[in-house]
N, CA, C and O of each residue as an XYZ file, in Angstrom:
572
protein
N      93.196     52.909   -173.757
C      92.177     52.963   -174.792
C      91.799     54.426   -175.051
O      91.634     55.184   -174.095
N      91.637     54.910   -176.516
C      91.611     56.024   -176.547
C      90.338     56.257   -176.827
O      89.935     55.776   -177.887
N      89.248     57.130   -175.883
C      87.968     57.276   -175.695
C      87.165     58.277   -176.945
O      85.955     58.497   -176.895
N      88.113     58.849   -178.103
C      87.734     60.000   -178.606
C      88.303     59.475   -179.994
O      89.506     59.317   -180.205
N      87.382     59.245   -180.834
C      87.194     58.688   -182.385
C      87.442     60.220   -183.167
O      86.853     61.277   -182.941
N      88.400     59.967   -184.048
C      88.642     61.143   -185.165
C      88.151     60.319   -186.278
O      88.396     59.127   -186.465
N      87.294     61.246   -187.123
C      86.691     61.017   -187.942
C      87.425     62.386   -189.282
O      87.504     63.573   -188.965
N      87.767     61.985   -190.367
C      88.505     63.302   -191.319
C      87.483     63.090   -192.695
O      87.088     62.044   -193.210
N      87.208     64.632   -193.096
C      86.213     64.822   -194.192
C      86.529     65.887   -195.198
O      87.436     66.694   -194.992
N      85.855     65.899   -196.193
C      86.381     66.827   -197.231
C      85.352     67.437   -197.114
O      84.567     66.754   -196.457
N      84.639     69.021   -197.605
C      83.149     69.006   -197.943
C      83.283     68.923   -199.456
O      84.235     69.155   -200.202
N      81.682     68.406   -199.740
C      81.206     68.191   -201.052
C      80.597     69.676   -201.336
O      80.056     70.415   -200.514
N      80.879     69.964   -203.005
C      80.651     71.209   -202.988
C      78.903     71.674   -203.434
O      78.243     72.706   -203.560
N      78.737     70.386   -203.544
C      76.693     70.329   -203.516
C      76.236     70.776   -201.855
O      75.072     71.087   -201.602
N      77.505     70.754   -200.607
C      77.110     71.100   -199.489
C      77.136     72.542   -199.213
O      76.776     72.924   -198.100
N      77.567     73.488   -200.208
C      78.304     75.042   -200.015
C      76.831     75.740   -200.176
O      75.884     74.976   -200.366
N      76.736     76.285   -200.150
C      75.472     77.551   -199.941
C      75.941     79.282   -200.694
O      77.081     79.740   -200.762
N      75.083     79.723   -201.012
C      75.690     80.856   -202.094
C      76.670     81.772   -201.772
O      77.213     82.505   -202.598
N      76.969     81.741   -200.304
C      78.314     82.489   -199.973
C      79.785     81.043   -200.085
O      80.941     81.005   -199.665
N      79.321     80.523   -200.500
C      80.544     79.567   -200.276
C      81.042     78.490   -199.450
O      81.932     77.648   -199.568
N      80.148     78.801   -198.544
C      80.837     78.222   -197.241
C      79.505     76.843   -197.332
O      78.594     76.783   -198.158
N      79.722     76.118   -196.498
C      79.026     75.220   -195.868
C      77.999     75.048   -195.121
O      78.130     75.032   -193.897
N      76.553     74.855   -195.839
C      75.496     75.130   -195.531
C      75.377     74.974   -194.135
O      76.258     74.220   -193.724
N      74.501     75.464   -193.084
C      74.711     75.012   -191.671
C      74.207     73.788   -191.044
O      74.561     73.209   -190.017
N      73.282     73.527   -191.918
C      72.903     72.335   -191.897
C      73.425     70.974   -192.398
O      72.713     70.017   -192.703
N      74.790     71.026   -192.440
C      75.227     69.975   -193.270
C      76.200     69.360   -191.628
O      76.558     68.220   -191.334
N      76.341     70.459   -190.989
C      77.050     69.893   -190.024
C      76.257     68.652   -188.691
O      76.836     67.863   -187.943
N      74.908     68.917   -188.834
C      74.313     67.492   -188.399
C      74.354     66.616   -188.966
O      73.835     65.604   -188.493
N      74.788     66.584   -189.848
C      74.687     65.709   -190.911
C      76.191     64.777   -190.564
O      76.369     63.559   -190.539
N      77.128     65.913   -190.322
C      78.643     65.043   -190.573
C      78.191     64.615   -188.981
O      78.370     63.451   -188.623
N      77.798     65.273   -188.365
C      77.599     64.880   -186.466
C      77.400     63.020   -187.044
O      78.238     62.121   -186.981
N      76.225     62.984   -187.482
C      75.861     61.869   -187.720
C      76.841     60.545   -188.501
O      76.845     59.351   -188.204
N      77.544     61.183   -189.460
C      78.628     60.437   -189.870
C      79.743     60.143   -189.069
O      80.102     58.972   -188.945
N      80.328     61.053   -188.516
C      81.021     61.056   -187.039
C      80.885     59.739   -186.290
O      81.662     58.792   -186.166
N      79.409     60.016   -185.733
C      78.999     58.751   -185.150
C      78.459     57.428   -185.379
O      78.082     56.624   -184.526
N      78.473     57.269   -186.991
C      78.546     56.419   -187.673
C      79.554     55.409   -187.323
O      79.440     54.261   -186.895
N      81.161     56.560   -187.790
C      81.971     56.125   -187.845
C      82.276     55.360   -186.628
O      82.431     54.143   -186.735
N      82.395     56.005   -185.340
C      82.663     55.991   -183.798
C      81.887     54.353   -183.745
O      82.581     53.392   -183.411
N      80.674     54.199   -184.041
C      80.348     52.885   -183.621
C      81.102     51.791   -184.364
O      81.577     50.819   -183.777
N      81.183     51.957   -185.501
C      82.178     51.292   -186.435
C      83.458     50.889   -185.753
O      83.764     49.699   -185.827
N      84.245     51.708   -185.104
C      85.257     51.808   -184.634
C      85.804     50.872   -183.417
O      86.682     50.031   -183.223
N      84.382     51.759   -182.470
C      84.203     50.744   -180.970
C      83.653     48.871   -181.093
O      83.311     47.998   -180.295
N      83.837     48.992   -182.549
C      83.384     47.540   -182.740
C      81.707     47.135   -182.513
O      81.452     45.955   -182.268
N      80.755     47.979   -182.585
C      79.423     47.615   -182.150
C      78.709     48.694   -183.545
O      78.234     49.830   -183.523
N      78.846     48.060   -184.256
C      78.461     48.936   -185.914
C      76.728     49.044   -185.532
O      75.957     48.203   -185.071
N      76.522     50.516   -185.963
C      74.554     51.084   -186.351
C      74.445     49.713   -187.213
O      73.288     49.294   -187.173
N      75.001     49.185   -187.705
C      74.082     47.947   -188.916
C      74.034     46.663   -187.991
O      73.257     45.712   -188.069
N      75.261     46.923   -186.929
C      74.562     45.492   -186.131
C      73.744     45.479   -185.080
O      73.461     44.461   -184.450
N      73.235     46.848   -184.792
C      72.601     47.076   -184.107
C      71.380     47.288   -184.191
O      70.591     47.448   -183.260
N      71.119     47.300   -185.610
C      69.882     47.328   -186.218
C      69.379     45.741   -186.758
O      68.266     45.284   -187.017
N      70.594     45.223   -186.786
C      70.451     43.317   -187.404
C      69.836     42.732   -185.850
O      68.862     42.013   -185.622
N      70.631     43.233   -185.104
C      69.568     42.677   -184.001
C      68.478     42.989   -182.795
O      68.381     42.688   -181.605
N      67.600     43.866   -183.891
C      66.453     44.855   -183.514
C      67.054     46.269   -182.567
O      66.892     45.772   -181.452
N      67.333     46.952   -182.428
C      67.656     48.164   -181.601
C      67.776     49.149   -182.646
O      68.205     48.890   -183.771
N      67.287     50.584   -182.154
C      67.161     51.361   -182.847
C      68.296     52.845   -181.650
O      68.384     52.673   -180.434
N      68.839     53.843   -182.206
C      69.022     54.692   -181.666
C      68.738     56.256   -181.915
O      69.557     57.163   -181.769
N      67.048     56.404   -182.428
C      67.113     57.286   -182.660
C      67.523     59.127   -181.609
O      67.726     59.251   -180.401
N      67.506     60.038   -182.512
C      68.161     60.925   -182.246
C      66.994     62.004   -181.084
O      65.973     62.181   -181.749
N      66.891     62.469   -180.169
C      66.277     63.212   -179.148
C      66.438     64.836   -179.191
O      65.736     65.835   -179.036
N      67.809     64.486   -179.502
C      67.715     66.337   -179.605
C      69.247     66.151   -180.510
O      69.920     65.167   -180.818
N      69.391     67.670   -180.746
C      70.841     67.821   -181.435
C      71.321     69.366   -181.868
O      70.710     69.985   -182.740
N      72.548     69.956   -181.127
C      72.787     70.878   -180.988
C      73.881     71.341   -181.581
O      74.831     70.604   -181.318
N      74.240     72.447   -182.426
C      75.350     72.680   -183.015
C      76.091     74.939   -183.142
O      75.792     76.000   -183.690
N      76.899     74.470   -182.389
C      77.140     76.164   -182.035
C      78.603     76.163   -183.099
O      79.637     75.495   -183.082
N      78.060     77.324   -184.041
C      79.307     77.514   -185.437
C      79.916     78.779   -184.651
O      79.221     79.572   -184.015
N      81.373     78.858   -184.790
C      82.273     79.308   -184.813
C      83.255     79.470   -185.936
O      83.864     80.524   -185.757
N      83.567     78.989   -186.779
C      84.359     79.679   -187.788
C      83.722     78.408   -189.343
O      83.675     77.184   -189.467
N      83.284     79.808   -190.392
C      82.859     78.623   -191.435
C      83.499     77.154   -192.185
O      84.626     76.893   -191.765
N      83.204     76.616   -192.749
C      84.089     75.242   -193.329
C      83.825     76.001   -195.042
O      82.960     76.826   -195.333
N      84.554     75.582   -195.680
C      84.673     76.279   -197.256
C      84.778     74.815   -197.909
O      85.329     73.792   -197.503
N      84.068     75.088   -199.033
C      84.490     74.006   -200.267
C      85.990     73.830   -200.367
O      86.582     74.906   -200.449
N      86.883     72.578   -200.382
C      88.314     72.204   -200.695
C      89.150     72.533   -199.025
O      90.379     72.549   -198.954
N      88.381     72.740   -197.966
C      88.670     72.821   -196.521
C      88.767     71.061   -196.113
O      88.251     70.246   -196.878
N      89.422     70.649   -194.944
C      89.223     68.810   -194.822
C      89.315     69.192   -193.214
O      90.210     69.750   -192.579
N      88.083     68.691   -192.831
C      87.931     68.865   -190.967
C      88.373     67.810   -190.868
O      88.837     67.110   -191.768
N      88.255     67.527   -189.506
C      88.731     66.471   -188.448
C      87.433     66.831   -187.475
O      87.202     67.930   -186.970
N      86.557     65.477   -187.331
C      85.997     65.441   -186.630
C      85.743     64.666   -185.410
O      85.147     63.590   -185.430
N      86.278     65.315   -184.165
C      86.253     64.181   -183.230
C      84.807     63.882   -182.108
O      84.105     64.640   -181.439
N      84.815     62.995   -182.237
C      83.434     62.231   -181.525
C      84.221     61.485   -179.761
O      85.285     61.062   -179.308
N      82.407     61.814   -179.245
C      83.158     61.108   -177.546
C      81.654     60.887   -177.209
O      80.762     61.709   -177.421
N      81.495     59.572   -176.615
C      80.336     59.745   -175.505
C      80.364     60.070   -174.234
O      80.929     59.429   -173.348
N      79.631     61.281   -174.089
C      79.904     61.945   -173.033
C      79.217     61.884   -171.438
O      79.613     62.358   -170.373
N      77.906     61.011   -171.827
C      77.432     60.433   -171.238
C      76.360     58.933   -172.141
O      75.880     58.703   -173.251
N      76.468     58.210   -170.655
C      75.902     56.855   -171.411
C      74.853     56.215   -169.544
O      75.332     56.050   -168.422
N      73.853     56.097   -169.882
C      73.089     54.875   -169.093
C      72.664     53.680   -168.885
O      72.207     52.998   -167.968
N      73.074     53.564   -170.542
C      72.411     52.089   -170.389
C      70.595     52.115   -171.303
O      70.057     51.115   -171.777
N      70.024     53.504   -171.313
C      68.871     53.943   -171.904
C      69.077     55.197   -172.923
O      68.505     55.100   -174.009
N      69.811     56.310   -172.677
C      70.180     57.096   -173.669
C      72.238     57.583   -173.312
O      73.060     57.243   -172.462
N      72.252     58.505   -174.528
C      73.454     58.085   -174.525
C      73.613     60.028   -175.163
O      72.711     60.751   -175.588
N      74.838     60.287   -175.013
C      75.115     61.609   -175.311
C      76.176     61.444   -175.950
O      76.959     60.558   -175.608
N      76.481     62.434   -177.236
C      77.586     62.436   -177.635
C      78.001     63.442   -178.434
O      77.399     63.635   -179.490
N      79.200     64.329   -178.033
C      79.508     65.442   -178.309
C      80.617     65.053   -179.484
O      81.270     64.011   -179.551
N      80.647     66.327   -180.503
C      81.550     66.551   -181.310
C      82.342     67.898   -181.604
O      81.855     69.015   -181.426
N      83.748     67.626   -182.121
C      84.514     69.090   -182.055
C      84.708     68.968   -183.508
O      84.972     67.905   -184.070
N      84.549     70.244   -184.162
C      85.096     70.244   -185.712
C      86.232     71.152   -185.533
O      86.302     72.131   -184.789
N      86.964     70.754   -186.199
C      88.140     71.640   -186.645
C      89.078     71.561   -187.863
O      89.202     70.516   -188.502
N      89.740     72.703   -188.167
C      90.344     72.187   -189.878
C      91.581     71.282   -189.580
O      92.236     71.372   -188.542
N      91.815     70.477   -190.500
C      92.836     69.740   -190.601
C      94.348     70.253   -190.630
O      95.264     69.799   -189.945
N      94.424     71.248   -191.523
C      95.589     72.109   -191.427
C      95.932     73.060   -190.766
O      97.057     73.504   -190.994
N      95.324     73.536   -190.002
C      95.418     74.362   -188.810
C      94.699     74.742   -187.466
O      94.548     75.764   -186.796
N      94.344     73.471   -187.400
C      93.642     73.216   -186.057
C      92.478     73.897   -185.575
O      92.070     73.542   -184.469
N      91.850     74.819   -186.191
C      91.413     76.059   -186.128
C      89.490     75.425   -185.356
O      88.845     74.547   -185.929
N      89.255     75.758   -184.750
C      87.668     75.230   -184.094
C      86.539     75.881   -185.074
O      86.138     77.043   -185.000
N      86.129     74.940   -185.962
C      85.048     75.551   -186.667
C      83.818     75.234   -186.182
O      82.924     75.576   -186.956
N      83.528     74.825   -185.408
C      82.027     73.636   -184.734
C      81.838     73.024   -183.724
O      82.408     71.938   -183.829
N      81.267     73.140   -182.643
C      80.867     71.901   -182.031
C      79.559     72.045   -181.203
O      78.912     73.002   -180.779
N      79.453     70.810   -181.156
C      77.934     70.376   -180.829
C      77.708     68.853   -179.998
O      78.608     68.062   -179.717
N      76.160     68.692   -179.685
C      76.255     67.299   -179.618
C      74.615     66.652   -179.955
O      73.775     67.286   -180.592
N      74.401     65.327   -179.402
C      73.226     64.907   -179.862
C      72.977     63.837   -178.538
O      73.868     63.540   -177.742
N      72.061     63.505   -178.501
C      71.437     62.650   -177.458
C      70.837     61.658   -178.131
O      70.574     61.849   -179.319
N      70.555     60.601   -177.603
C      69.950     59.477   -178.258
C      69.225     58.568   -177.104
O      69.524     58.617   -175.911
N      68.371     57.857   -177.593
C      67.879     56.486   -176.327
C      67.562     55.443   -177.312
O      67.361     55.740   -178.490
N      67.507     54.184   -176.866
C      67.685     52.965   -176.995
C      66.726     52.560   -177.462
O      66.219     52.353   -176.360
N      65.677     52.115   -178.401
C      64.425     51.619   -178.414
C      64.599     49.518   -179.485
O      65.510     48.831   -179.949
N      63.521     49.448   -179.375
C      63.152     48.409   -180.272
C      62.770     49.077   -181.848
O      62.838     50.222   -182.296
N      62.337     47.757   -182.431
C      62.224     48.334   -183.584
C      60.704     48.985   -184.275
O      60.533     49.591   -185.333
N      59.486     48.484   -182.946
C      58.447     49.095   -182.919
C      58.631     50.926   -181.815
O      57.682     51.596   -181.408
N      60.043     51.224   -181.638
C      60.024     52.280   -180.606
C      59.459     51.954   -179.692
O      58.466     52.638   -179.442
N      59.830     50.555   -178.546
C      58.991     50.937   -177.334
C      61.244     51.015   -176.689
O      62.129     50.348   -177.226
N      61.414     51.856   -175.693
C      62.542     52.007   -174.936
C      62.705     50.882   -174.430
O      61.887     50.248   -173.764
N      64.449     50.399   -174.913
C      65.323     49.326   -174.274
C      66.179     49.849   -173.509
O      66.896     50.818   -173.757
N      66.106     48.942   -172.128
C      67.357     49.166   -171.415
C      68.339     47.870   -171.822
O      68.135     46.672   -171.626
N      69.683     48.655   -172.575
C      70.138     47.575   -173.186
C      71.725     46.861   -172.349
O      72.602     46.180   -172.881
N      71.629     47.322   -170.948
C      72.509     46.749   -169.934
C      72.156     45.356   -169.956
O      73.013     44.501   -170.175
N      70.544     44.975   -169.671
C      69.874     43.752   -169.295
C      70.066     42.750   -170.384
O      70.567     41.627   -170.334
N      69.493     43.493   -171.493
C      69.194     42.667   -173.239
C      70.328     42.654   -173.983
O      70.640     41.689   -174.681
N      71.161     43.941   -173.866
C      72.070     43.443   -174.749
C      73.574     43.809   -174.010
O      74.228     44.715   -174.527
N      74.050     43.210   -172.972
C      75.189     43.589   -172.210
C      76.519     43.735   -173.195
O      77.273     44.657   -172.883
N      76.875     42.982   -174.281
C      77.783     43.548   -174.625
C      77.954     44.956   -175.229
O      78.960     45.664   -175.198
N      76.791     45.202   -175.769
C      76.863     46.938   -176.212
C      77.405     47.576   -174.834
O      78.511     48.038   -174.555
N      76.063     47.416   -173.970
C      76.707     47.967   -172.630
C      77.652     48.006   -172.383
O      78.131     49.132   -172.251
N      78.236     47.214   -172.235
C      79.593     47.218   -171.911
C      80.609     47.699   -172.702
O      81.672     48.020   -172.170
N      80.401     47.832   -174.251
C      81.378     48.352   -175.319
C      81.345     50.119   -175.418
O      82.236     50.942   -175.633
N      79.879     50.245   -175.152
C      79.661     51.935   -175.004
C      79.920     52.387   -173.204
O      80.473     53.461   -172.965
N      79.571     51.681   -172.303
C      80.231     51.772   -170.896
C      81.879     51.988   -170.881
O      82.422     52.568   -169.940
N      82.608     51.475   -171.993
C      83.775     51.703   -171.568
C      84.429     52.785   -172.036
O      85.484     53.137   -171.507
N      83.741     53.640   -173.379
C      84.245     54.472   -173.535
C      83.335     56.056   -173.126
O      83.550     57.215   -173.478
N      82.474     55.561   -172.407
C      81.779     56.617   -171.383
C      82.364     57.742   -170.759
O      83.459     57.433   -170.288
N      82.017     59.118   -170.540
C      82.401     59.873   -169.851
C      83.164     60.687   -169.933
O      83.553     61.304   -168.941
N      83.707     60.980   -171.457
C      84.692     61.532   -171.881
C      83.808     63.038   -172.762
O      82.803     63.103   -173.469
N      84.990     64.267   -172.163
C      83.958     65.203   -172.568
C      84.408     66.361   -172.974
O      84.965     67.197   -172.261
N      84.179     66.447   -174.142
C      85.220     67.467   -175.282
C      85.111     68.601   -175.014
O      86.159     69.190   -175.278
N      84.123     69.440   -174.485
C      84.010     70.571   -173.914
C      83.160     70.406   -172.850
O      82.884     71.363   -172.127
């Protein structure tokens, strides 16, 4: 099983900033699509996780740039959870260009488990199959 979701993007050029390049703030943004995607993937979709009350909001989120992204550039973004408890969950991302592998980004974000009033779920107990779907691809760690 392969623990590390590639996610591939174009930028939009409403995302470029007056030098051209890619506002810096747009890259939490794809973090977030990334891991959109990644749950999508692992079979435990943000929409079904929200259909049956759980929330994952975001705790912190960190992003160290190394080489800019340009309008008509297409990254590859790969996603991993790098750590997981069962209460919050970590998950790092690597950007890089599509055509030449080149490391433009990476970062990660933290998350914990709540209800839909925000009080913290431990969702081993309540909801074991997540557990178990994000337990298995646990521990994997891009940098």
């Amino acid at each position: 099983m392969e623990k590390v979701i590639e996610y591939e993007r174009s930028p939009f050029y409403y995302e470029t900033d007056r030098m051209n390049v890619i506002h810096h703030s747009n890259y939490i943004r794809w973090f977030e699509e990334a891991r959109i995607y990644f749950m999508e993937q692992v079979g435990y979709s943000y929409a079904r996780m929200e259909s049956e009350g759980i929330m994952m909001p975001v705790l912190s989120a960190e992003c160290e740039y190394k080489n800019s992204v340009k309008f008509g550039d297409t990254v590859i973004i790969k996603a991993a959870i790098s750590e997981f408890n069962g209460f919050k969950m970590a998950i790092q991302y690597i950007i890089t260009d599509k055509e030449t592998g080149e490391l433009r980004a990476k970062g990660s974000t933290t998350h914990c488990f709540t209800d839909m009033s925000m009080k913290p779920v431990r969702i081993k107990k309540t909801f074991p199959e997540l557990y178990e779907i994000y337990s298995s691809y646990a521990g994997e760690k891009l940098f």
